[in-house]
N, C-alpha and C positions, 0 to 999 in steps of 0.2 A: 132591857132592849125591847124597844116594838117595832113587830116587823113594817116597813114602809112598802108604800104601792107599787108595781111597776109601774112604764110607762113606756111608749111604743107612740113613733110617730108616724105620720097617715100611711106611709112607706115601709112599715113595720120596723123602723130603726130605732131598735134598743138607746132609751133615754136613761138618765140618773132618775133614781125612782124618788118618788115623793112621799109626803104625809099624807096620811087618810083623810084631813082635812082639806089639804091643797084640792086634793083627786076627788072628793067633795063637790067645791066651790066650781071646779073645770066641769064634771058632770052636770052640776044645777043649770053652769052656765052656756050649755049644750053645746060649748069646745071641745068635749070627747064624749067616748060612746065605755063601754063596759067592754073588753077582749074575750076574759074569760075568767071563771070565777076562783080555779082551784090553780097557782098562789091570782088574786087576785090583782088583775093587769086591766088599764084603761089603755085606748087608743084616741089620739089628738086625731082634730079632723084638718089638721093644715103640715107641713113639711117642716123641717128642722133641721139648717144647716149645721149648726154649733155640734164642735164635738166632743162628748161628755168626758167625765174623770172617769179612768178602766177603774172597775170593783175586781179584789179577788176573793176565790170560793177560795174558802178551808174547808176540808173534808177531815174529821176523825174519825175515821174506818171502824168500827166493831165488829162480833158478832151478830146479836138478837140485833143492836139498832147503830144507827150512824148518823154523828153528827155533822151539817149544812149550815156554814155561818158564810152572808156576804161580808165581806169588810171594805170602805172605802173612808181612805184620810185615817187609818188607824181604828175606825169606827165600824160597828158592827150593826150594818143596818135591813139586814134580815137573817133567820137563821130558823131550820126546819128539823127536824127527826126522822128518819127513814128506821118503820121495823119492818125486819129480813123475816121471809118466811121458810126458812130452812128447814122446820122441826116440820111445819106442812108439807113440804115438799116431798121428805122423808118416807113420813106416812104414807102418802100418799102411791110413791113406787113401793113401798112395802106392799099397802094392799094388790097392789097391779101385780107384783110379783106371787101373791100366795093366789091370786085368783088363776093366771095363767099356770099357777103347779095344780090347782086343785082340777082344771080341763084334762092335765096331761093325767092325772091321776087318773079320771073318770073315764080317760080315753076316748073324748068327745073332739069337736075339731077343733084346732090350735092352731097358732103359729111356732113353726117349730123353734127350739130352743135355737140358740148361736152361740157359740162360745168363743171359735178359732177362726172366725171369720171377720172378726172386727178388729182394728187397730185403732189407739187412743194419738192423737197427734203432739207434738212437743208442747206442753204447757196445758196438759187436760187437769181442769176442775171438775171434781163431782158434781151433780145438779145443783145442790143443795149451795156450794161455795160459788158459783160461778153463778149463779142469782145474787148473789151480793154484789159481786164486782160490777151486774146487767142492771140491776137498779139504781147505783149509783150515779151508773153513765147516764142512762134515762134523765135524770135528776139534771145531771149537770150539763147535758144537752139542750134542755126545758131552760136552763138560767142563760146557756149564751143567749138564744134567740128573746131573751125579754128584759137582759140587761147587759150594758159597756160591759161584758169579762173580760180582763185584761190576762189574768195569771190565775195561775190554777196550785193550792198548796197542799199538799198530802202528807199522812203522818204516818210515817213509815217506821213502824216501831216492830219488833221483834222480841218476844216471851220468851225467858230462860224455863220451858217447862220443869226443869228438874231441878231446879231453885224456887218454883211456885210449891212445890211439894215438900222441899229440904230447902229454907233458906239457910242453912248452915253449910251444904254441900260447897266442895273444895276436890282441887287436886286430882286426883284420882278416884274418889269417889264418883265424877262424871261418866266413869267407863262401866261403873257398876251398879246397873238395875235394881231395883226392889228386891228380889227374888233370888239376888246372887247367893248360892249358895242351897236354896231350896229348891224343891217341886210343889207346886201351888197349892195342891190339897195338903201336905204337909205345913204348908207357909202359913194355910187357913186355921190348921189344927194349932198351931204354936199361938197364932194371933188372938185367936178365939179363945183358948183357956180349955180345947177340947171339947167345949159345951156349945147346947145351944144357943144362939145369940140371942134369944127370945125370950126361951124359957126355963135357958139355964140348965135343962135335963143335959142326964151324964150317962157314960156306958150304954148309946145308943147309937145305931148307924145315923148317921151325918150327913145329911144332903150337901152340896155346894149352890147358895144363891144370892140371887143378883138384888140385892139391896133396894136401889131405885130400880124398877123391873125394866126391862128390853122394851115391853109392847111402850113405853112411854120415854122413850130414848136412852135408859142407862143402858153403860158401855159393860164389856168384858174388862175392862181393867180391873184390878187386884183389889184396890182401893172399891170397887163394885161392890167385892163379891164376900158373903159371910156363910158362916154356916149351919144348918136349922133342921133339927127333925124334921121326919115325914108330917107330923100332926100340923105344924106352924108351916112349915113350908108350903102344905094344901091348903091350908088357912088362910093362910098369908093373898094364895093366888098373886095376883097385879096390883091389889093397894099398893097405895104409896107405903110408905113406912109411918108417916107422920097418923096416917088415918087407921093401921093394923094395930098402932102402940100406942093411940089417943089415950088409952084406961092405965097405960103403963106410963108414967112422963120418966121415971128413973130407969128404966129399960132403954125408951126411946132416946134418954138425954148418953146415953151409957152408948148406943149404937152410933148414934148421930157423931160423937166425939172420936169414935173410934175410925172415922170413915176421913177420908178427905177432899180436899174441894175438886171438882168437876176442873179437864184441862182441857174439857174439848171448845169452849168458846178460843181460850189463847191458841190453841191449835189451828182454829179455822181464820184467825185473823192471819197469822205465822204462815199459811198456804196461802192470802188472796193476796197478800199485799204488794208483792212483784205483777202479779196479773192487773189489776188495779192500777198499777203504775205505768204501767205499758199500755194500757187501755186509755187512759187518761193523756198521753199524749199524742194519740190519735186526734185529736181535736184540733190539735196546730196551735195551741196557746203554749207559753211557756208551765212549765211545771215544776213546784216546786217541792223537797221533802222537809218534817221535821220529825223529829224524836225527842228526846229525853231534857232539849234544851240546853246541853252540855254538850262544848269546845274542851279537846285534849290541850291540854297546857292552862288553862282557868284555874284560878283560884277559888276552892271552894272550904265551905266549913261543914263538914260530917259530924250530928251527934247519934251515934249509933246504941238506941236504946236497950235491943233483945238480942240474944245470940251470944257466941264465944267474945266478940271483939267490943264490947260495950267499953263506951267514951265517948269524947270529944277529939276531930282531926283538923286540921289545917294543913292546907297545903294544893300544891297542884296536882288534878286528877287527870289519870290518862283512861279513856271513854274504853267501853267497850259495847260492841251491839247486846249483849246479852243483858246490858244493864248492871251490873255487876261491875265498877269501877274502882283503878288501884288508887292511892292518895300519896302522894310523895311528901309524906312529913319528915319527920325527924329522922323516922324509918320508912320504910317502904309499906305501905298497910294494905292487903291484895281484900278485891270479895267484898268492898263495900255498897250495899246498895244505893241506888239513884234517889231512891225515895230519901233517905236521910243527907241526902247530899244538898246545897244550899249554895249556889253561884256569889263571891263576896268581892271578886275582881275577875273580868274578862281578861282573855289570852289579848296580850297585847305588843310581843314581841321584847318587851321587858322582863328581867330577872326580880325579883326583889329579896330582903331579907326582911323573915316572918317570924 
């Protein structure tokens, strides 16, 4: 896909955008003038009755970045990247915050703390997620005014996080946390082998720490957190892990494994995506959502390679937002993922025999 030019006529009226080339030849031939550079818009210097074919935005929402595709006639003829600066944001009131402790500590002048004086109003995002949803807008504010928008399509997708963690999880297992059953220094000593994760030493007190460190966004989660003598643990300080265990690769490969994937990107996608969607239709355009690609009653074919239920399925799936779809074959087959699932006839109001 290459992205095509705007176009804007004498009246500022959003045209169907053209080729580099056309917008070229209109430049050379001092029928337009240059708009602006960052996306790249010419302005015709005469009026333009006709009116053009509506383009629609697709937006695939992330965290770190998010995908901007125009599409018109089924065709994709521009499309952009937006990365979120969340983890700066972050930082950012972190240091605000430890400089305003470090005045009150000094008992120099301040503004004094607030705690019970502020209320959050229905549908509050933190800084950090609610910059996603504001640059978004930005963006797609930027394409009505320089192109036909006609509809606006959002992808409203929703993370089963404790299926990212256990895709085997089922049943009643959803009610039950990592920890059920422990206390977390205990859960650490069980997971950990007693020792330390480092350096393997035994029969010494045991710190509790944070794997990827806090000062560079790792969380308190379990999955965080290992456990490490005082010598490694001071050692250690804020390296990463990859840079403390450079000289060790079977130490590092040994931690690395034992750890699991990070859930705070699906989590912040899982909190904007209703704000995003309501935000988005502020615009007066129509709006539209998609997911998974998957209609309840579709016929699809499941080969489900890992996990307890390995096979092949056929049959009609009934959707669920979690991602996690039953399959109505032979038998009833709960818990299959989307990812293995494969559309082989749309719902079409027909029965058939399979």
């Amino acid at each position: 896909m290459s992205n095509q030019i705007f176009v804007l006529d004498t009246n500022h009226k959003p045209l169907t955008p053209c080729t580099a080339g056309m917008a070229r030849s209109l430049l050379k031939a001092g029928r337009a003038d240059v708009f602006r550079q960052f996306p790249f818009t010419i302005i015709l210097k005469k009026e333009v009755t006709a009116t053009p074919e509506p383009i629609e935005i697709k937006i695939d929402a992330g965290s770190k970045t998010t995908g901007l595709a125009l599409v018109q006639k089924e065709e994709a003829i521009f499309g952009a990247e937006l990365s979120h600066r969340g983890q700066a944001i972050k930082n950012n009131l972190e240091s605000r915050r430890s400089l305003r402790r470090g005045r009150r500590n000094r008992k120099t002048r301040y503004r004094q703390a607030r705690f019970l004086n502020r209320t959050r109003p229905k549908g509050w995002l933190a800084p950090t997620l609610e910059h996603r949803v504001l640059t978004i807008m930005t963006w797609v504010r930027k394409f009505i005014k320089l192109a036909p928008i006609g509809s606006i399509v959002s992808e409203l997708v929703r993370f089963d996080l404790q299926q990212i963690e256990n895709p085997e999880i089922s049943g009643i297992e959803y009610q039950q946390g990592e920890l059920q059953g422990y206390e977390v220094r205990e859960y650490l000593l069980e997971k950990w082998d007693r020792k330390c994760a480092y350096c393997g030493a035994e029969n010494v007190p045991l710190q509790v720490e944070h794997i990827h460190p806090k000062s560079k966004g790792g969380s308190n989660r379990i999955s965080n957190l290992a456990l490490a003598c005082e010598p490694c643990n001071t050692k250690k300080g804020v390296q990463s892990i990859t840079d403390f265990l450079a000289k060790k690769p079977e130490v590092l490969k040994k931690v690395v494994t034992q750890t699991k994937r990070s859930l705070k990107d699906a989590a912040a996608v899982n909190s904007t995506r209703w704000a995003l969607l309501n935000a988005l239709k502020t615009n007066g355009l129509p709006v539209g959502t998609g997911s998974e690609g998957f209609q309840t009653g579709d016929i699809v074919k499941a080969i489900v390679t890992t996990g307890k239920k390995i096979g092949e399925y056929v049959g009609r799936v009934a959707v669920r937002s979690t991602g996690s779809f039953n399959i109505s074959a032979s038998t009833l087959i709960q818990g299959i993922s989307h990812k293995y699932c494969k559309t082989i006839h749309r719902k079409d109001g027909y029965s058939y025999g399979f």
